[in-house]
C-alpha positions as CSV (number, residue, x, y, z in Angstrom):
1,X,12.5,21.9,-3.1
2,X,14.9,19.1,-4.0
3,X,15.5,18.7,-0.1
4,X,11.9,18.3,0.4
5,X,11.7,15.8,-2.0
6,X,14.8,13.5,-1.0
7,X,13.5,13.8,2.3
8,X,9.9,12.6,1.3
9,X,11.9,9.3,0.3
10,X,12.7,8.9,3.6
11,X,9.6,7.6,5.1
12,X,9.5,4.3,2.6
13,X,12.5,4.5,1.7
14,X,14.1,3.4,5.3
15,X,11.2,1.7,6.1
16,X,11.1,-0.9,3.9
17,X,14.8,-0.7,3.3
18,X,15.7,-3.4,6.3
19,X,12.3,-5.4,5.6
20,X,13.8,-8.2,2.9
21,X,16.4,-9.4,1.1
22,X,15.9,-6.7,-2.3
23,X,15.6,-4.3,0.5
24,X,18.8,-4.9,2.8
25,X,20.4,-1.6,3.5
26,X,23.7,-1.8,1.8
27,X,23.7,1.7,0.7
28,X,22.7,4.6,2.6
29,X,21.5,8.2,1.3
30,X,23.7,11.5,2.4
31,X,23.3,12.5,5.6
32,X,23.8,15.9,5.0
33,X,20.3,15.9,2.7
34,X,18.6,13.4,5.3
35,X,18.8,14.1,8.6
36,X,18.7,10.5,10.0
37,X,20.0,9.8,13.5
38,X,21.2,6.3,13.6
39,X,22.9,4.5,16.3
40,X,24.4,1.1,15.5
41,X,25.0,-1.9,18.2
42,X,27.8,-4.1,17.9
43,X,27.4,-7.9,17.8
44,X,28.1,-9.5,20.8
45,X,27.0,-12.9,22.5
46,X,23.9,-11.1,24.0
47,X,23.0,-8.5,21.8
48,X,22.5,-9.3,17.8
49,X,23.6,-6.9,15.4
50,X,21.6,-3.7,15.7
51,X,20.7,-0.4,13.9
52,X,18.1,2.2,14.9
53,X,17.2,5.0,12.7
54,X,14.9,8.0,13.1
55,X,14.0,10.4,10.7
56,X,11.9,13.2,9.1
57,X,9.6,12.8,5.9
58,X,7.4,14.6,3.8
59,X,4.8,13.5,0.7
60,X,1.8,14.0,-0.9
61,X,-1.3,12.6,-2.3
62,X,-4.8,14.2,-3.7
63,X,-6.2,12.3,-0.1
64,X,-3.6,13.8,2.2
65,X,-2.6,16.8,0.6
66,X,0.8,17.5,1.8
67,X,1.6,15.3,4.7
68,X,5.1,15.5,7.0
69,X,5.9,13.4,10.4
70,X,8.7,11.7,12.1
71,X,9.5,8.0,11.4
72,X,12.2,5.4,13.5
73,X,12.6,2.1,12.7
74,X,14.8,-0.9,14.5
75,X,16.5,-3.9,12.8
76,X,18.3,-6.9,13.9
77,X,19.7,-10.1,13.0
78,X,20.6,-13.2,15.0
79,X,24.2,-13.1,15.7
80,X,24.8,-16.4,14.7
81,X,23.2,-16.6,11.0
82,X,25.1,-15.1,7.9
83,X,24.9,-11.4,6.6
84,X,22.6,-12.5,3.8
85,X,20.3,-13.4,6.3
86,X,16.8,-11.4,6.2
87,X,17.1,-8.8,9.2
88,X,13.7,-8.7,11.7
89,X,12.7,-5.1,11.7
90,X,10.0,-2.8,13.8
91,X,9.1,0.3,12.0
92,X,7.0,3.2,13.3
93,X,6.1,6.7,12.0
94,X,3.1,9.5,12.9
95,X,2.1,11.7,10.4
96,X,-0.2,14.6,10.3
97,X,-1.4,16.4,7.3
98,X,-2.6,20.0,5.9
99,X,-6.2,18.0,5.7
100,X,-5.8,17.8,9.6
101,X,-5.3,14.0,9.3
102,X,-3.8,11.9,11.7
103,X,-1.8,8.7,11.2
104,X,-0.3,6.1,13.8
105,X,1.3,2.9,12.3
106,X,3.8,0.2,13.6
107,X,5.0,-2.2,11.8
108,X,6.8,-5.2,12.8
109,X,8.6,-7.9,10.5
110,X,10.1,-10.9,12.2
111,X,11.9,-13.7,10.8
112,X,12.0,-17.3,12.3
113,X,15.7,-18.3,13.2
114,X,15.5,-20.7,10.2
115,X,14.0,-18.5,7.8
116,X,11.0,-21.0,7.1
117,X,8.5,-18.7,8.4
118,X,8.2,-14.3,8.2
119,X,5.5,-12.7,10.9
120,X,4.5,-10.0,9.2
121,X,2.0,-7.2,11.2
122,X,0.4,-3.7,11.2
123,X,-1.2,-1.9,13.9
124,X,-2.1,1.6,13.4
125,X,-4.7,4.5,14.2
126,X,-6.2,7.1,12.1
127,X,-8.2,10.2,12.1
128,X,-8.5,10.7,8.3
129,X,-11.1,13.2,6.9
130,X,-12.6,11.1,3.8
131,X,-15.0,11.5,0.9
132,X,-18.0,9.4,0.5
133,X,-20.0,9.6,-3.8
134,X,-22.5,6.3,-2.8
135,X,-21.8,2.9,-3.8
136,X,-21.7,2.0,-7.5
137,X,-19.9,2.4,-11.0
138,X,-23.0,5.2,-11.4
139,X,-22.0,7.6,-8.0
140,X,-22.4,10.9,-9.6
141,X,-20.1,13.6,-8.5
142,X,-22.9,15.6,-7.3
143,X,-23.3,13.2,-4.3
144,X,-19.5,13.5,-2.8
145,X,-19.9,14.2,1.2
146,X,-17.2,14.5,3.9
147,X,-16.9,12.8,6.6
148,X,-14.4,11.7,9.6
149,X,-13.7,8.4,10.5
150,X,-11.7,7.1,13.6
151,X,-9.7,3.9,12.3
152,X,-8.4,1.4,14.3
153,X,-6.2,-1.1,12.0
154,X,-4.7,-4.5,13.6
155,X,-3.1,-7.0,11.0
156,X,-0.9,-9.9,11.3
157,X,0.4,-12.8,8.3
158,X,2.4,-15.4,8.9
159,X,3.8,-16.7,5.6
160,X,5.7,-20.0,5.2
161,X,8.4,-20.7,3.0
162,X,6.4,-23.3,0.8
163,X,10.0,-24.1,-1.8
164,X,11.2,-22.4,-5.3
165,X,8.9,-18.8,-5.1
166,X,6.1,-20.2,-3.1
167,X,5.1,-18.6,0.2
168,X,1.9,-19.3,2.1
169,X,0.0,-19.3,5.4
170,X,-2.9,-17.6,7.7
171,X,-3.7,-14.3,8.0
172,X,-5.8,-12.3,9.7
173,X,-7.0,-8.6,9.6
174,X,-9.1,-6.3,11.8
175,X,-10.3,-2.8,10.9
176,X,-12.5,-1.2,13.7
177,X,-14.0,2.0,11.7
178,X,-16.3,4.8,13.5
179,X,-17.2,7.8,11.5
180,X,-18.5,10.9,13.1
181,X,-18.9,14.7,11.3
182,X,-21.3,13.2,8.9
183,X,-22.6,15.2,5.8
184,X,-26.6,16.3,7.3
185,X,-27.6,16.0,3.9
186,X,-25.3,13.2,3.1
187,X,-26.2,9.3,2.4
188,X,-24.1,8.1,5.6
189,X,-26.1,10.1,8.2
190,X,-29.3,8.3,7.0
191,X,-28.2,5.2,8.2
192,X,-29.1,3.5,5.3
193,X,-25.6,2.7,4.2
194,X,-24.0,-0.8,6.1
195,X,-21.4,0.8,8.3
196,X,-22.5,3.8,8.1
197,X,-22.7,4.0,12.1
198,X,-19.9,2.3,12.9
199,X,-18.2,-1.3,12.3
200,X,-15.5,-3.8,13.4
201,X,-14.6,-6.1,10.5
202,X,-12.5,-9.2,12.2
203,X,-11.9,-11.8,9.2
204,X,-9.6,-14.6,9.6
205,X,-8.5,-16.3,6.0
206,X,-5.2,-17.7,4.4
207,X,-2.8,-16.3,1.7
208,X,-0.3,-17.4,-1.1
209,X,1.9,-16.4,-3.2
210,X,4.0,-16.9,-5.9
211,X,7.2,-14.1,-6.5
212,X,10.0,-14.8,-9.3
213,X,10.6,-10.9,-9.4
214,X,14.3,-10.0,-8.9
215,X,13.2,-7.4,-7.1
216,X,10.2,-6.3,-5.3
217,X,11.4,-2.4,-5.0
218,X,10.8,-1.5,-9.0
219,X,11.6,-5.0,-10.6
220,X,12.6,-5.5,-14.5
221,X,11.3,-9.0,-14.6
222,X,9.6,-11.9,-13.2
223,X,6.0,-12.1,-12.4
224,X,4.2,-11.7,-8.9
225,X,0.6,-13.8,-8.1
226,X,-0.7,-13.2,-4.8
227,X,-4.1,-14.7,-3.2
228,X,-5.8,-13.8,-0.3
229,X,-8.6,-15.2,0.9
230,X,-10.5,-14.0,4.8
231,X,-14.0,-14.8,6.2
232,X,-15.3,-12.0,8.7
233,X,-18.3,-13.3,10.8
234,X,-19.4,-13.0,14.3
235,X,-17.6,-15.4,16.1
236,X,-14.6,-14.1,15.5
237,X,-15.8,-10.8,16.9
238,X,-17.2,-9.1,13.2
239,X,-20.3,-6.8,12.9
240,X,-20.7,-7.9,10.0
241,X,-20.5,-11.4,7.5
242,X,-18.9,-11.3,5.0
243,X,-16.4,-13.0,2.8
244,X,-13.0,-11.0,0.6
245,X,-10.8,-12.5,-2.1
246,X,-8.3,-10.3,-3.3
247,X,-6.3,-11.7,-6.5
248,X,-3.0,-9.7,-8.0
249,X,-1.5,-10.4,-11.0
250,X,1.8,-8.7,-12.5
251,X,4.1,-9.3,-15.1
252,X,7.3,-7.5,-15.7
253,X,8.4,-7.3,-19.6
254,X,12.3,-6.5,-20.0
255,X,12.3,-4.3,-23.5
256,X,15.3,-2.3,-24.4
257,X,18.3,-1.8,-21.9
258,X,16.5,-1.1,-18.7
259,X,13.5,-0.4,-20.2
260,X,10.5,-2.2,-18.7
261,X,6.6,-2.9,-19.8
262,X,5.0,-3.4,-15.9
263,X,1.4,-5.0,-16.4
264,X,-1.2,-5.9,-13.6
265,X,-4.5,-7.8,-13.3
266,X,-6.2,-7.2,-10.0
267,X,-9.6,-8.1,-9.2
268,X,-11.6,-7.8,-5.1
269,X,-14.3,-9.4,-4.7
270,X,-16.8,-9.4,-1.8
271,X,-19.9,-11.7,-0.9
272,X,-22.4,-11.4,2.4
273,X,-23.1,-8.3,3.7
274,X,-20.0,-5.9,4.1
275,X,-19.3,-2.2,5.5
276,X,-18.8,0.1,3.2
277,X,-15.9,1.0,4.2
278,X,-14.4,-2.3,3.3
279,X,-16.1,-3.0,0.0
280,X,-13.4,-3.0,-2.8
281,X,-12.4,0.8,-4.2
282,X,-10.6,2.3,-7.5
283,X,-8.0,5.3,-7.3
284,X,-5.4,6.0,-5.4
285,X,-1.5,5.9,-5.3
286,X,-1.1,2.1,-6.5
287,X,-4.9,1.3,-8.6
288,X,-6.4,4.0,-11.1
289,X,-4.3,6.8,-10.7
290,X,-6.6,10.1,-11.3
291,X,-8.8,9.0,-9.3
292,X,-9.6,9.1,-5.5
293,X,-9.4,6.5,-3.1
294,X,-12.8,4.7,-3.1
295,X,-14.3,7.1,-5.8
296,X,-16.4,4.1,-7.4
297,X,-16.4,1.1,-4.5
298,X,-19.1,-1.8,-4.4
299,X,-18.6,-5.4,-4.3
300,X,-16.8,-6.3,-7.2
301,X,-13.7,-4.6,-8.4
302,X,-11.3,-5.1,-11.5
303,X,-8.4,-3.1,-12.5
304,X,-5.9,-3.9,-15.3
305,X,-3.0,-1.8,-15.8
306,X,0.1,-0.9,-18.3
307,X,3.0,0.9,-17.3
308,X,6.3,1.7,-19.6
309,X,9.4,2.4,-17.4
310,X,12.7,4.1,-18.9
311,X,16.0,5.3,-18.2
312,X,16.6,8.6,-18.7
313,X,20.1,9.6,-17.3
314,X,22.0,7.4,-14.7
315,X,19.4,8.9,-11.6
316,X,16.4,9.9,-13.8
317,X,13.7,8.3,-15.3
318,X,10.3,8.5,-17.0
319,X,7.1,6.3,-17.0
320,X,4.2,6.5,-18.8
321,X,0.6,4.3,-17.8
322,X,-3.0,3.4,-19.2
323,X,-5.6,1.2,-17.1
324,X,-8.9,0.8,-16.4
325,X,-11.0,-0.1,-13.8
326,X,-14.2,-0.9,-13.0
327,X,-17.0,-1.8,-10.2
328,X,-20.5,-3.5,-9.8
329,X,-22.0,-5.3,-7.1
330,X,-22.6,-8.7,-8.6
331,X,-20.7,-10.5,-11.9
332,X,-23.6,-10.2,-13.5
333,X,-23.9,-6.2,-13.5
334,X,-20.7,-5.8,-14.7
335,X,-20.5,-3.4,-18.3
336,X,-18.1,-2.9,-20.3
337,X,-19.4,0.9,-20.2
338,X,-18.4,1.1,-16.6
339,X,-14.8,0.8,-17.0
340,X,-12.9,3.8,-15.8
341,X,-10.0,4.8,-17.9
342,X,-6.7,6.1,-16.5
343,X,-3.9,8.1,-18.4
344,X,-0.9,9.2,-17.3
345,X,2.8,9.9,-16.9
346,X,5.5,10.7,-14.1
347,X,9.6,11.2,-13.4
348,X,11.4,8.7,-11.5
349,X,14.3,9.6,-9.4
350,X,16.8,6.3,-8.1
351,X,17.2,7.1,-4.8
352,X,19.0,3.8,-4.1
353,X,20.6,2.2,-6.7
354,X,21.6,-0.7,-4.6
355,X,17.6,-1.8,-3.8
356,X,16.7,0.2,-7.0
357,X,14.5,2.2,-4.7
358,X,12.6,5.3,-6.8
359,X,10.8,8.6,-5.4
360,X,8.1,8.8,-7.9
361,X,6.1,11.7,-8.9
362,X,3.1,10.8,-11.1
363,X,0.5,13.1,-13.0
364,X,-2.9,11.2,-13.1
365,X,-5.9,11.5,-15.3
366,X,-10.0,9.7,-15.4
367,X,-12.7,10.4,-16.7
368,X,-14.5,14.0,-16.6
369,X,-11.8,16.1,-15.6
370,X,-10.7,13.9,-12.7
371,X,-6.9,14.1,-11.9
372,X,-4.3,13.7,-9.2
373,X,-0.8,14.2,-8.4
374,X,1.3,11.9,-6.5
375,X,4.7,12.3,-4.8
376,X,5.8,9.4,-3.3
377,X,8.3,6.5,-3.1
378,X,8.2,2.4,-4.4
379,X,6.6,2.2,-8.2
380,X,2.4,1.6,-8.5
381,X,2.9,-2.2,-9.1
């Protein structure tokens, strides 16, 4: 079991382990409990300094079940920068899970040669058996259908270095989404529901941030604020118009000796006339744990969380979290009442201690007997 687990770190753990400077690969796990295959390419005047990895991974989620696939990744730096340059990395896994979904995802991270500017991009495929309750905070359980979408997913951000913690610059997402195996005696096979029979959702917009963390991996101070803004309409190719603004705020508390408070504010908020599949969701891995993915969505959603984080022994560690969430589909039909509550706890295993990198495996409980466990890697927030 414990080589299952370390190996379930693999998949985010080398991933995002070559991606940024808290994440520069300066240790690496034992090779006898991960089977990596990596190849490295010395520096010459043609050929920056290379490293390709490939590797094996398991984890698991209430929405996956238990999920396993093969990952590689590629990293270089230009030959003639410093090593504490950022290294430009491609990443790509497929993974297939016990819930017979399928998952395709590539993604690049390139640097410009003066470090002013970081291309960051996604493209990936899915064929991920999902769960539809109706749009709402009132979606009785009662109403929960299957159903099988076919995602396409294309994503690129260009951020700018903007001085001090500032980054900013354009981004632009497109999610092409076709479900099929509808529920007969569903809501989605009515056609009633925007989406329901299909959608492209091409939005182009523009994104900031502001990051004094010391680390983005499971940070013990500094603060994270993150806006994005994206129109989707017509003429850029979009079924439907629409407009998204997605606002994350976090704060990280330093207590007693490595002991950290980790709070988040996070609100999405939609106007025009979106698919469903892209209005704003609670649950999840990262928002509302104890709840699934998209469980309560509409056009408004709000989630503020609390999360204690402690040493245990020099590997081990514990966390314990509270939050609460809520949705609505205009500011004005927002309640109190609808707020979701969250409770939970989890162990922490350092998996790097130079990135402080953690596998985390979380126990998550809502309302009315709702729960989840999670095993993955990289804290909530």
């Amino acid at each position: 079991m414990r080589n299952l687990i370390i190996t379930a770190a693999a998949v985010v753990a080398l991933f995002p382990a070559i991606t940024a400077t808290a994440q520069d690969e300066t240790t690496r796990p034992d090779e006898t409990v991960l089977p990596v295959v990596e190849h490295e390419i010395e520096e010459t005047d043609l050929i920056p300094p290379t490293s390709f990895k490939a590797y094996p991974f398991v984890f698991y989620t209430p929405e996956t079940q238990l999920a396993f696939g093969g990952g590689a990744s590629v990293a270089w730096r230009y030959p003639d920068l410093g090593p504490e340059q950022r290294p430009n990395s491609v990443l790509g896994a497929v993974t297939y899970t016990t819930r017979s979904q399928l998952i395709i995802a590539l993604t690049p991270e390139i640097y410009t040669k003066n470090g002013t500017w970081l291309i960051a991009g996604f493209l990936g495929y899915k064929e991920y058996p999902d769960k539809f309750w109706g749009i709402g905070p009132d979606a009785p359980a009662e109403d929960e259908e299957d159903f099988e979408p076919f995602i396409f997913q294309f994503k690129v951000d260009g951020q700018r270095t903007l001085g001090g913690h500032f980054l900013g610059g354009p981004t632009y997402h497109l999610i092409d989404y076709r479900p099929h195996e509808l529920d007969p005696d569903g809501q989605l096979v009515t056609g009633t529901v925007a989406g329901s029979e299909g959608s492209r959702s091409s939005g182009l917009g523009i994104m900031g941030s502001y990051d004094s963390r010391e680390q983005r991996f499971s940070p013990l101070s500094g603060n994270l604020v993150e806006l994005q803004w994206r129109f989707y309409d017509s003429i850029l190719g979009s079924d439907y118009t629409f407009q998204e603004l997605v606002l994350d705020l976090r704060h990280y508390q330093p207590l007693k000796t490595d002991w950290v408070l980790a709070l988040q504010a996070y609100s999405h908020t939609l106007s025009g006339n979106p698919p469903f599949n892209m209005l704003a969701m609670l649950g999840g891995t990262e928002r509302l744990r104890g709840y699934w993915t998209g469980r309560y969505r509409d056009r408004k959603a709000f989630v503020f969380q609390a999360e204690l984080r402690l040493p245990v022994t020099r590997r081990f560690g514990a966390a314990a979290f509270a939050g609460a969430g809520m949705v609505g589909s205009t500011y004005g039909e927002l309640r109190i009442a609808d707020f979701k509550p969250s409770l939970g706890g989890g162990v922490r295993y350092l998996f790097d201690p130079e990135t402080n990198l953690k596998l985390r495996l979380d126990l998550g409980f809502g309302e009315a007997g709702q729960k989840g466990v999670y095993v993955t890697i990289m804290e909530a927030f």
